[in-house]
N, C-alpha and C positions, 0 to 999 in steps of 0.2 A: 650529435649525441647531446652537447648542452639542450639544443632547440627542446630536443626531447624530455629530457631532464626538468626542464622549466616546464612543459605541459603537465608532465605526468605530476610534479607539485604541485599545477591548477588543479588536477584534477580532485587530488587527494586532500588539498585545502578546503577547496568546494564543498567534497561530502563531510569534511568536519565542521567547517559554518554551517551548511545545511543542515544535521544531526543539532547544535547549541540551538541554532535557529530556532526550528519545531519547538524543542524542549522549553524554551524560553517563552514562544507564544501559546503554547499548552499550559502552562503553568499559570502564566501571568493573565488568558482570558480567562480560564476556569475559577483563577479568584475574583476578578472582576465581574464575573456571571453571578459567584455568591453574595459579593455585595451590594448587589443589584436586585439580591433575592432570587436570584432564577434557581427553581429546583434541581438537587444534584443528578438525576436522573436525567433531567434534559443538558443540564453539562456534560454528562456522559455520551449520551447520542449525539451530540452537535459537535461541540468546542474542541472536545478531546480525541472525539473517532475523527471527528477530520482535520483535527491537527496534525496527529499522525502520519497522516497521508498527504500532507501539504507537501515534504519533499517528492512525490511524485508529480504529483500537479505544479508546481512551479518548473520542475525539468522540464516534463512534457510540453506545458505552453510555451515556455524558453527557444524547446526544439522545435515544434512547429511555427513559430512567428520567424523563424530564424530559417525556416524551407529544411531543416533536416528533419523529415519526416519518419527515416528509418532507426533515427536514436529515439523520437518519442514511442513511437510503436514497442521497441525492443526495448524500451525499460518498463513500458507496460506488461508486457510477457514476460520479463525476466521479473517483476519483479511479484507475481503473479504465482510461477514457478517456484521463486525465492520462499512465498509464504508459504506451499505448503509442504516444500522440501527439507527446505533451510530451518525454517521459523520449526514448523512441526514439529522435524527431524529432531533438530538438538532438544527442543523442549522436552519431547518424550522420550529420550534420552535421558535428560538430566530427573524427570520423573514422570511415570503413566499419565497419561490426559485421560482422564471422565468425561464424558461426552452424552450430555440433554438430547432427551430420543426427538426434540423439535430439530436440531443442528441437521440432522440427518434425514429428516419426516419432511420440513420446510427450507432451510437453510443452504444447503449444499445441492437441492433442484435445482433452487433459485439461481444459484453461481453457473450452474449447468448450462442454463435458461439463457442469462446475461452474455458468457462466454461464446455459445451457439450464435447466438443474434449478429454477433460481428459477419458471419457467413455473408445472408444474406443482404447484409450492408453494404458489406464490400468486392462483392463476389464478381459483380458483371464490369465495374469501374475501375476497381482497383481502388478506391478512393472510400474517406469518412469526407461526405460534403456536410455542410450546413445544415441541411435538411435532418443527416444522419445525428448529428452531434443534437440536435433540437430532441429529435428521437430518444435519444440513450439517456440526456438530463431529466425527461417526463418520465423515463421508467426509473429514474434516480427518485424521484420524487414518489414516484408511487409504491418503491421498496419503504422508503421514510415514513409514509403513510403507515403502511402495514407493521413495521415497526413499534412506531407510536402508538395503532391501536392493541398493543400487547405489550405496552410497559408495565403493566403491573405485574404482568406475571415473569417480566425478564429483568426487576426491578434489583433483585439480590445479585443477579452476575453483572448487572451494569456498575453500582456500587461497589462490588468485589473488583472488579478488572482498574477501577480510578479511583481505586482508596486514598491515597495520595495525594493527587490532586483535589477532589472533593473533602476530604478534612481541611484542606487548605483553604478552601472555597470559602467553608463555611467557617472556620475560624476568625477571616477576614469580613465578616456579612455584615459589622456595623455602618462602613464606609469605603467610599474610593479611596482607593489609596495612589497616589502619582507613579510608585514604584510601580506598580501591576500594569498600567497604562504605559509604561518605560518598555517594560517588561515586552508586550504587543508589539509596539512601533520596534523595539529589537527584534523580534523575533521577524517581524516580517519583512524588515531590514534584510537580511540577515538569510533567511529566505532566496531574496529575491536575487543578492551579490550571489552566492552558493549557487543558483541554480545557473547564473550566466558563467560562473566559472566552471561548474561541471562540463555543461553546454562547450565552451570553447577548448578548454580541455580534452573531453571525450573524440572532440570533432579533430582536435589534432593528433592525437594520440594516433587514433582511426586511418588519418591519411600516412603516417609516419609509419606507421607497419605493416602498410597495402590491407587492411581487415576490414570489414563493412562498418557499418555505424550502429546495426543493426547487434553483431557481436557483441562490439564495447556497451551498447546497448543491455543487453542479455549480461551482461560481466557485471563489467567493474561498476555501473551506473547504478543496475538493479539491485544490487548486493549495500550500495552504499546510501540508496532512498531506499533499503527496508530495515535501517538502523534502527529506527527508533521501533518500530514494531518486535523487532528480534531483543531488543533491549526489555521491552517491558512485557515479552513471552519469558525473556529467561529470570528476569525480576521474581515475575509473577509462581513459574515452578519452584524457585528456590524459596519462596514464601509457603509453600505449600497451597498455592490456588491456581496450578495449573489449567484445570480444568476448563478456565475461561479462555485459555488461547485459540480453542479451535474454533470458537463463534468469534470470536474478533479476526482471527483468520479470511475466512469466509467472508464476515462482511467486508472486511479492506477488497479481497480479490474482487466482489460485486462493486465498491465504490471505485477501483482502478478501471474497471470495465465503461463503466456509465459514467462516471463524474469526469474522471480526466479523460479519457480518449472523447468524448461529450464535448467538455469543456475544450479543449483545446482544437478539436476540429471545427468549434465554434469560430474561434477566436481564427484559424484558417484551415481550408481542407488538409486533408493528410494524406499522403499517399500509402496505399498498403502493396508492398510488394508481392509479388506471387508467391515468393519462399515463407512469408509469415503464415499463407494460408495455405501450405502443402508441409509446413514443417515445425515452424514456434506455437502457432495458435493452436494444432494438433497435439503438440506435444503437452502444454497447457491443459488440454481436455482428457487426455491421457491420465495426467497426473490428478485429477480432478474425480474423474471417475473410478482411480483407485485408491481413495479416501471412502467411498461406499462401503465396500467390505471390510476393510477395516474399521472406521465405525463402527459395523455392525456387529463383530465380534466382541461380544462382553460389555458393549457401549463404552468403551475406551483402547486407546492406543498403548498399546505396551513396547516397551523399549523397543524388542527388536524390531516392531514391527514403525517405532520411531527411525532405525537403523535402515531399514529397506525404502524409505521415503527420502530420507538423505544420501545414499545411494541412489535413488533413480534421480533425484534432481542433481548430483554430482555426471552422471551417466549422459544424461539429457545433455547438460551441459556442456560434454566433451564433445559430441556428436552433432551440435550445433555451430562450435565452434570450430 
């Protein structure tokens, strides 16, 4: 029971370094980016959307260097899941989400698209090889692309979603400051401890309760690397600018898809169990594809139907586990 005891403190230590982590390297490159002059709209697509997502991408690579393949996998679907259950859920809860007819017209195909693609990756091997992970970074890139050629016209919700940071940015635009550069080397610090102690944590917890890796994966993992994202959805409703959580939504699930399962099968293959693709990656697409109609009612999520999406991702949840 001690043994235990001291895991499940790794564990839970970990996702709160990891959560200061992020926060700390989002902050301190987004003002670095402005002193630098870089425009706030390119701080927004870069520095800040994938800061965010650095607690996944440091687990996942963590987990694969480390041969646990079914904790990287399972916190990429859980935490996939997470966003558009969890994140959604409570957000449209706490107030209706507005939703841009692009989100729906281009945006959530694309998540469609990205999600799908794992099939035929992994279908005949069981595996994300090298080749696979080469694959998934060039259609990371070519999402970016497309992106970038329609920042003007996504120029106000980029702005609106990193108000914050971006007045930061540019408050600080006369010079480097060493604090902002502190700020980075912490964060990535900080990062990187967090993700090996999730990692050994998770890995123990997992054998200590006979449960797969894959579970704690889908749990406690995925719920605690989608802190910062559920943090700055519910920031964002209780400010009254909701409406941006569902396109940062989306594009996190397309950047977990492509950047980290990408990246880290880069760094070493991954094995995909048969249960991801008869039952998480399914349920994932599931969930994915009824975001469609909803949408499509009114161009926004109303509570209850906030309510019915945190339900099925509570539901999903039970029945995986």
């Amino acid at each position: 029971v001690t043994t235990l005891a001291f895991e499940v403190l790794l564990l839970v230590a970990g996702i709160g370094v990891l959560y200061f982590g992020a926060e700390w390297l989002v902050r301190g490159a987004a003002r670095l980016a402005g002193s630098l002059g870089v425009s706030p709209i390119v701080v927004g697509l870069t520095v800040v959307s994938f800061g965010t997502s650095a607690p996944e991408l440091v687990v996942c690579t963590v987990a694969a260097l480390g041969g646990n393949s079914d904790l990287a996998v399972g916190n990429v679907m859980g935490s996939n899941l997470a966003n558009i259950g969890l994140i959604l859920g409570i957000t449209a809860m706490i107030r209706p989400l507005s939703v841009a007819a692009r989100v729906v017209v281009r945006e959530v195909p694309l998540m469609l698209i990205v999600t799908l693609a794992v099939y035929p990756l992994a279908w005949w091997d069981h595996q994300l090889g090298r080749g696979d992970g080469i694959f998934l970074l060039m259609a990371l890139v070519a999402y970016l692309v497309f992106v970038f050629q329609s920042v003007e016209e996504e120029a106000p919700e980029i702005i609106g979603e990193y108000r914050e940071y971006l007045e930061e940015s540019e408050q600080t635009a006369a010079a480097v400051r060493l604090t902002d550069v502190g700020l980075v080397v912490a964060g990535c610090s900080a990062l990187v401890l967090g993700g090996y102690a999730i990692v050994e944590g998770a890995v123990a917890v997992a054998e200590f309760l006979g449960v797969s890796q894959t579970a704690i994966g889908l749990s406690v993992v995925a719920v605690g690397t989608s802190l910062p994202e559920l943090a700055t959805a519910v920031v964002a409703a209780m400010r009254n600018e909701a409406d941006i959580a569902v396109g940062n939504v989306v594009g996190s699930n397309i950047f977990n898809i492509a950047a980290i399962l990408g990246a880290a099968s880069l760094a070493r293959p991954i094995d995909i169990g048969s249960t991801i693709l008869v039952r998480e990656l399914p349920a994932v697409l599931v969930m994915s594809v009824c975001l469609l109609p909803l949408l499509r009612t009114g161009w926004r999520i109303q509570r209850w139907e906030g309510a019915v999406l945190l339900g099925g991702y509570l539901a999903f949840g039970a029945w995986i586990l």
